[in-house]
N, C-alpha and C positions, 0 to 999 in steps of 0.2 A: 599544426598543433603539436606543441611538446609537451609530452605528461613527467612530472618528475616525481617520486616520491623517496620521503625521507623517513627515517625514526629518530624521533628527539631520545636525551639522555632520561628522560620522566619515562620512555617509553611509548609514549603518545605520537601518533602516525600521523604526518603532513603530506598534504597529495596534491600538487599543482597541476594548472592544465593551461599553457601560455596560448594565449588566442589574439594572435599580433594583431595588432589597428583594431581592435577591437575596444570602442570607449566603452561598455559595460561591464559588469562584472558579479561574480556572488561568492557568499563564501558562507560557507554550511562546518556546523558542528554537530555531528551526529552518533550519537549513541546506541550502542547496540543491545535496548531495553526498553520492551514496551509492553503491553498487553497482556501477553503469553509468560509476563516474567514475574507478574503479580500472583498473591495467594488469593484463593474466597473472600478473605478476610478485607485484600488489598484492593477488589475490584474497580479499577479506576484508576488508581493513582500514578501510573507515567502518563495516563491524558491531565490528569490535576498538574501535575509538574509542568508541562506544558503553558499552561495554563499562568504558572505562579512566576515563569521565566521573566516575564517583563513590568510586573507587580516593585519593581525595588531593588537595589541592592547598599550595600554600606555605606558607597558614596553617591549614588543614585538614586534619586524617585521614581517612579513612572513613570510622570509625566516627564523628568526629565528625558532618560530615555525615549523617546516619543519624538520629544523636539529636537532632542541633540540627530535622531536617525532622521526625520523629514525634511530638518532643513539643509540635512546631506544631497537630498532629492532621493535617498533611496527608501525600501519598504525592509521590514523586519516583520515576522512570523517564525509560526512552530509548524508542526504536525507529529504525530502520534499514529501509530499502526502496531498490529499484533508483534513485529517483530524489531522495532527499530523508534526515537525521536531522534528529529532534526530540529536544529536552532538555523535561522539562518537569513542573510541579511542581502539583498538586491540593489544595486544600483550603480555610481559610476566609479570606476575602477581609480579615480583619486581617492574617492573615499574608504578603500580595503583596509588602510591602517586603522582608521578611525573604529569600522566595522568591528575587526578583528578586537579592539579595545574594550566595546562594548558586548562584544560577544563573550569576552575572556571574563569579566565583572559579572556579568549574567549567571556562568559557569562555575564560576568559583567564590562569589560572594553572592547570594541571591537572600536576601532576609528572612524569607518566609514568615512578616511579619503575620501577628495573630489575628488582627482585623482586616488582612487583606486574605485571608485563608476563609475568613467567613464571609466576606464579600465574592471568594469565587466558588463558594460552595453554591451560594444564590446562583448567580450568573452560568456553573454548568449543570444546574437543575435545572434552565429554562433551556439550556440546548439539549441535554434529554427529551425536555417535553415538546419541541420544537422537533425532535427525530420520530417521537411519537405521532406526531400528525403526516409525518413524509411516508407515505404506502410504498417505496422503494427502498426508504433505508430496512422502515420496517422489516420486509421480504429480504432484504441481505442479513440481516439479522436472525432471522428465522434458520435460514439457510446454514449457517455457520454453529449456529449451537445445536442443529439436526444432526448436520455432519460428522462435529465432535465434541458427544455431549458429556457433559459434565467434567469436562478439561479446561484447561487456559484456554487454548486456541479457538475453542468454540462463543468464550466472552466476550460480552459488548466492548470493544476498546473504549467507549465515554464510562463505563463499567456502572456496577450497582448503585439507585440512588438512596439506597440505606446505607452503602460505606460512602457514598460522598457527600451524604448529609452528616456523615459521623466526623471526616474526615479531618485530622490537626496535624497540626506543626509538626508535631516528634516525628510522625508516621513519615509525613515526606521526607523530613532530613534523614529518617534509617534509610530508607529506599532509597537515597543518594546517595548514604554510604555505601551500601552495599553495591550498587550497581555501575555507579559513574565512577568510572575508574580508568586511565589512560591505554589499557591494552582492552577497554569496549569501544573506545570510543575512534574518529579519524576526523580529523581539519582538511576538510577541501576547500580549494580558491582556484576560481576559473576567472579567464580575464586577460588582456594583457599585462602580466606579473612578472618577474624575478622569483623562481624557488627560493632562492638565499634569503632574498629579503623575507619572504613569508616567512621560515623559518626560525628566523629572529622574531620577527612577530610572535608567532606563537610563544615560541620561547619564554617570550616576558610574560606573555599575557594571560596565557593558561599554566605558570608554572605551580599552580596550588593544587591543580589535581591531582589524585594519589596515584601512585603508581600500583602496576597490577592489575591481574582479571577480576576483582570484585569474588563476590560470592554468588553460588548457588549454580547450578546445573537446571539446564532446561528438560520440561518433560516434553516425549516423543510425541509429539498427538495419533492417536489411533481412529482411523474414519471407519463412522458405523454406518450413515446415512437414515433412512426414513420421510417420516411426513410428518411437516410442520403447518398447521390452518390456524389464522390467525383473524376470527371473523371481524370484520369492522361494517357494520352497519350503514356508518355516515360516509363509506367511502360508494363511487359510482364504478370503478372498475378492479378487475382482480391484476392484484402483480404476482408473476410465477417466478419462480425461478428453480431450473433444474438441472441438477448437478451430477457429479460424478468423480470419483476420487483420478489426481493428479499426480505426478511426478515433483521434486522439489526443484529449483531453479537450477542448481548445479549438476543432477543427474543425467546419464548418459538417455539420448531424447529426449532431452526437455524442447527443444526446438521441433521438433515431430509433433509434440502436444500444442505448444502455440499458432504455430503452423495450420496446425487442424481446426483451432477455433477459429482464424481467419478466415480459412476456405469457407467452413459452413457457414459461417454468420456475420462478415464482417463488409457491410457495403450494399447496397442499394442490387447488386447485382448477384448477389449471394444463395445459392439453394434458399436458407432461411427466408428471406426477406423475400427474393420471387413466390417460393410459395405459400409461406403463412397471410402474406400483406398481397401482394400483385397480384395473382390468381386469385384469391379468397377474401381478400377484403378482413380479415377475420382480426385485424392489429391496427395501432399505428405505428409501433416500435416494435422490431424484434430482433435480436441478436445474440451472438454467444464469443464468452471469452473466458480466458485460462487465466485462474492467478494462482503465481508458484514464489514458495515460502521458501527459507534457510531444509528445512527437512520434507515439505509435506509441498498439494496443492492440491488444487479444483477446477474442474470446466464443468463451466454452465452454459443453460440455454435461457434467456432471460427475456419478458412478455408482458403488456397490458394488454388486457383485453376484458370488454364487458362478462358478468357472468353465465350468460348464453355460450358465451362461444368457447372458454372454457375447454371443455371437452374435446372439440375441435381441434385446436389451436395444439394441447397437449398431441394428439395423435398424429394431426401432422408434421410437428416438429419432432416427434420419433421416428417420424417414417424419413425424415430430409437427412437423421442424424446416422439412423441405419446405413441408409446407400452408402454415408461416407465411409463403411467396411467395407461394404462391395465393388464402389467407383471412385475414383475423383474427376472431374472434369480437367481439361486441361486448363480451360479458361479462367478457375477456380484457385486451381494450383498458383498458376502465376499472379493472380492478384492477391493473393495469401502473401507469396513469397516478397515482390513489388512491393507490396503494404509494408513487411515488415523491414526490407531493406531504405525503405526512403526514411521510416520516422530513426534508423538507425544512425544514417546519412544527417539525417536532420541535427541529431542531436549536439552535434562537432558546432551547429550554430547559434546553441541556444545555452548561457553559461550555467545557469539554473539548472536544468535538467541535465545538462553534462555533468553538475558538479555529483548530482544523484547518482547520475548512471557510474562514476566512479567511484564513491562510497559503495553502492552496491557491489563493483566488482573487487572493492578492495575487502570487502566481510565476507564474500565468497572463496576467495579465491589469495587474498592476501595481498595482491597487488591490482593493480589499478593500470589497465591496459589500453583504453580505450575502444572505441566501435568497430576498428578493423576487422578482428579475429571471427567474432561474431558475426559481421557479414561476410566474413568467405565460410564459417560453419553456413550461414542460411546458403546460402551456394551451392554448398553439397548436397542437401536435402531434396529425394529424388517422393514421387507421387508416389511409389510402392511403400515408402515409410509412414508416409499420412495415412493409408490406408490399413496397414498394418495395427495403426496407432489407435484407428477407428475402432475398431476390433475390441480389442483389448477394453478402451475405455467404454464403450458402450455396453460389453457386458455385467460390467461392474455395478455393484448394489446401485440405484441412484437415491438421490437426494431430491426433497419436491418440498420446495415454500410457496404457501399463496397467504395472501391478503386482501381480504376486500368483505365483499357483501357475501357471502356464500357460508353454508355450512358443512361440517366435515364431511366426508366421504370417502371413499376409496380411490382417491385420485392416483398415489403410487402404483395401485394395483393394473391402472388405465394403463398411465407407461410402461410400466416391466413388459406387460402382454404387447405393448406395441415393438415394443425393441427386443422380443424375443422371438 
């Protein structure tokens, strides 16, 4: 694998990733603007833009776009997250010109005509209401505006459905001014590729985007944690989910914090899962994982389970979470570390998520390096740092969402006494 990255004369960053004999391919436009970058006022609107990307452009319909990307054989999608949208197109590495064309129209010409603005105001008030019935997204939802409440970060990324039923034209073309701008954004292409040629690509094709960081300063989010109980009546089980404040991706142990959520909760053979589910019967699901932002993160411990058991369930995954201060097994360790070196390894074979995983290191870090570094850091990472790291995190305020049939109570108050 050869990674090359350039900076165009607009300013705008190209990051290639040559994966010889490889007949697939992807190529992603990604922007460094989403959720966390909205006002009150704005709640919603980098998942709407999402949304409007393939609605149209000057010399495209929808449907054209649609047809011209399927009968390439490839797929076209978005996504939206508190920190980031990605555009971005799959399939066989003949088609990257074409891809890149239609990506570049997308980006730089997109209509935001006014009857397709009120057609996906409909369309993402039914995926709201559709996240309303899901008792898991629910509970991560809870979870995040408990954490960090009354901030960006803490916001639903599909966001309010009073600003998305409000939502027009103008609104989204300022938030394009203002945000999309070539020193946010990076063009990655995985595949077997030519850097040169891509860069000609881009060249042509995104040459309308403005040069520059855009506006506005992101705020810090500040984690308070608490309790969040969200009763649902018509649901038959409680989803939990409990947290604890995190490290950001780039900070010194952030890999000690991953690490740890592995060990405890990741795999059928896990403290977690032996004893909440194996021994106890008390789950069908139970596990825990770290997700780590540009500044900030969180490790949780995450659960169904009927409202009986509840209580249970909560105190013995305090007690599984505690030991990991005290102990780690070895056996634990190394399917932690295992775990994370394969899907690292892994990633070199997948263009898609390579092309991810180099955007991401390129908004961290500036460049675009690939999986190496990172598994010789996982390498280093010795049992006395996960444990140290247990510590720490487990004393910290936590965070506790439930959903389901049940009403308030003092559920935080169960945890703290357990992990104290």
């Amino acid at each position: 694998m050869q990674i090359e990255q350039s900076a165009l004369s607009n300013g705008l960053t190209v990051i290639s990733a040559r994966l010889p004999e490889f007949e697939s391919a992807a190529v992603m436009v990604v922007v460094r603007a989403g959720s966390r970058d909205e006002t009150p006022e704005q709640s919603g609107i980098a998942h709407f833009l999402e949304h409007m990307a393939f609605k149209g452009t000057a010399t495209r319909s929808a449907l054209d776009i649609a047809v011209e990307v399927e009968c390439l054989g490839a797929q076209i999608n978005a996504f939206t997250s508190q920190e980031m949208t990605a555009y971005h197109i799959t399939g066989l590495k003949d088609a990257l010109g074409d891809a890149l064309a239609i990506l570049g129209d997308v980006l730089t010409a997109s209509r935001f005509d006014d009857a397709d603005v009120a057609m996906e105001r409909a369309v993402i008030a039914q995926e709201i209401a559709r996240k309303n019935d899901d008792p898991g997204s629910l509970c991560s939802e809870g979870f995040i505006a408990t954490a960090y409440p009354n901030q960006p970060m803490g916001r639903p990324v599909l966001g309010s459905p009073e600003v998305v039923a409000a939502m027009t034209r103008e609104a989204l073309i300022g938030f394009v001014g203002r945000h999309y701008a070539t020193g946010r954004m990076v063009v990655v292409a995985t595949g077997d590729i030519e850097h040169a040629w891509l860069c000609r690509q881009v060249e042509t094709h995104f040459a309308a985007i403005p040069a520059g960081l855009g506006e506005g300063a992101r705020e810090k989010p500040i984690y308070v944690g608490g309790q969040a109980v969200h009763t649902r009546a018509d649901f038959r089980q409680v989803n939990m989910a409990l947290g604890f404040p995190s490290v950001a991706i780039d900070a010194p142990g952030f890999l000690d914090h991953k690490l740890l959520s592995l060990a405890l909760g990741a795999g059928m053979s896990s403290p977690l899962f032996q004893e909440v589910r194996q021994k106890r019967g008390l789950v069908y699901g139970v596990g825990s994982g770290s997700s780590h932002g540009s500044d900030s993160g969180v490790f949780a411990i995450q659960a169904g389970m009927t409202p009986d058991n509840l209580r249970e369930v909560i105190t013995v995954a305090c007690a599984a979470a505690k030991r990991c201060g005290e102990e780690i097994e070895g056996r634990d360790f190394m399917r932690a570390r295992n775990t994370m070196l394969a899907e690292l390894a892994s990633v070199k074979e997948r263009p898609f998520q390579l092309g991810m995983y180099l955007a991401g290191q390129f908004f961290r870090h500036g460049t675009a390096r690939g999986p190496a570094e990172d598994m010789a850091s996982v390498r280093k990472v010795e049992i006395a740092d996960l444990v140290a790291t247990a510590r720490r995190i487990f004393a910290a305020p936590p965070t506790l969402s439930l959903v389901g049939p049940l009403e308030a109570d003092d559920y935080l108050g169960l945890a703290s006494a357990a992990l104290a």
